[in-house]
N, C-alpha and C positions, 0 to 999 in steps of 0.2 A: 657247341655240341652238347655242353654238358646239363644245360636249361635246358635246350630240348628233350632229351632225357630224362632228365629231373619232373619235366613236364606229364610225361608221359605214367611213371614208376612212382614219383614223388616220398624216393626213398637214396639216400644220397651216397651211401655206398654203391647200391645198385646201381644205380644213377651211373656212377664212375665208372663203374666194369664194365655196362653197355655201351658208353662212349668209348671206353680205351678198344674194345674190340668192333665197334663201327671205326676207329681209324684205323686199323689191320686191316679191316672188310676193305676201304677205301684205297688202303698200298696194294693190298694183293688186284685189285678188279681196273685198279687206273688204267692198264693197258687196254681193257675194253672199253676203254669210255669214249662214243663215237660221235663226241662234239654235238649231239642232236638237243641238247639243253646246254643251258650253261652250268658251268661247274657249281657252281652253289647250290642250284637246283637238283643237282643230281648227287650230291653229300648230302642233303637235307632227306632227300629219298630213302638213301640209304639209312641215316642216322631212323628216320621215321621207322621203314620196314623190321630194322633191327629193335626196336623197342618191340613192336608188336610181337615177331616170334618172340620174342622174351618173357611178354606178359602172357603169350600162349601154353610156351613151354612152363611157366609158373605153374599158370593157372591148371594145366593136368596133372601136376606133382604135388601129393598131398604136404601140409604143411604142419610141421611139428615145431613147438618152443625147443627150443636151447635148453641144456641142462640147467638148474642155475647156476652150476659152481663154474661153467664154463661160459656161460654168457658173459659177455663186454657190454657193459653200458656205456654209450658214449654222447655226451652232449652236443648236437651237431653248433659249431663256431657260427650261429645263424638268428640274425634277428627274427622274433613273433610273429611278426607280420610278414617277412620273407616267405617260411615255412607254411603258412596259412595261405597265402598265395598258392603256391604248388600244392596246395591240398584240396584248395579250390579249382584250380587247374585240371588236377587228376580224376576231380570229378566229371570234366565238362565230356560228353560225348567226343567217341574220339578223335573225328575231324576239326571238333572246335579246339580241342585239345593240340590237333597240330597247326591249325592258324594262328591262336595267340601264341605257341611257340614261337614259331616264326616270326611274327609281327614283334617278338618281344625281343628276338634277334636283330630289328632291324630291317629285315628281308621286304624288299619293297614288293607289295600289293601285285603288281602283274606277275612279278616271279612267285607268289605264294597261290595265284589263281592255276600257274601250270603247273606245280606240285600238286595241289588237291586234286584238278581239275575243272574247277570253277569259272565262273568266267570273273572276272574283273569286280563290279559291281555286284555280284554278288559277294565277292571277298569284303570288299567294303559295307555292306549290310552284317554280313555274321562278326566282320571287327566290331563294329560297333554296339553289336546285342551284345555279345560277348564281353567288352568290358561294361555293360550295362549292369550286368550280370554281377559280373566281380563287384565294382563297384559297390550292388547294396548289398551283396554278402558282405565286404569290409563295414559298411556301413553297421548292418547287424554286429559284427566281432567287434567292432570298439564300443559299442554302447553297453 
């Protein structure tokens, strides 16, 4: 949950708050979950929609620095190249944005075609550009 997230915000406090509260979203709504997907698909929904209002609800609130005497600098406990991931991530538009999420959970290919909507074959086409993609951007950051 928290990659996905991560994925999306590529901001790792954030990242945590939106996950802790897509699993709240996930206890309070379980009662209405009417078997019509499977559950992984229907947490990943959730987790997905809840980043989006999130980066919405951002994005209308203007954004002001921190004091400095009150700012915390915090070094996130996270390899370069980790970080640089998710940064590339948070760039990709944001459906590619939640298929390499997914695909980087693990989530097999048909379940990731009926979360976006896609069909099959084409999930395996934007996987594939997709880390094409990453790919020679890592390429470019290590040289």
């Amino acid at each position: 949950m928290f990659r996905i997230c991560m994925g999306y915000v590529n901001d790792h406090d954030w990242a945590k708050d939106i996950a802790q509260e897509t699993f709240v979203t996930i206890w309070q709504q379980l009662p209405k979950f009417r078997q019509e997907a499977a559950i992984g698909t229907w947490i990943f929904r959730i987790a997905s929609n809840n980043c989006l209002r999130q980066i919405e609800r951002q994005n209308r609130m203007p954004r002001t620095d921190m004091p400095e005497q009150i700012a915390e600098h915090i070094e996130p406990d996270r390899e370069p190249q980790v970080l640089f991931l998710y940064k590339c991530i948070a760039e990709l538009p944001e459906i590619d944005r939640l298929i390499i999420s997914l695909e980087l959970e693990d989530v097999k290919q048909a379940e990731i075609a009926k979360i976006v909507g896609l069909s099959e074959t084409n999930i395996r086409v934007k996987v594939h550009r997709i880390k094409e993609r990453l790919a020679k951007k890592f390429e470019n950051y290590e040289h």
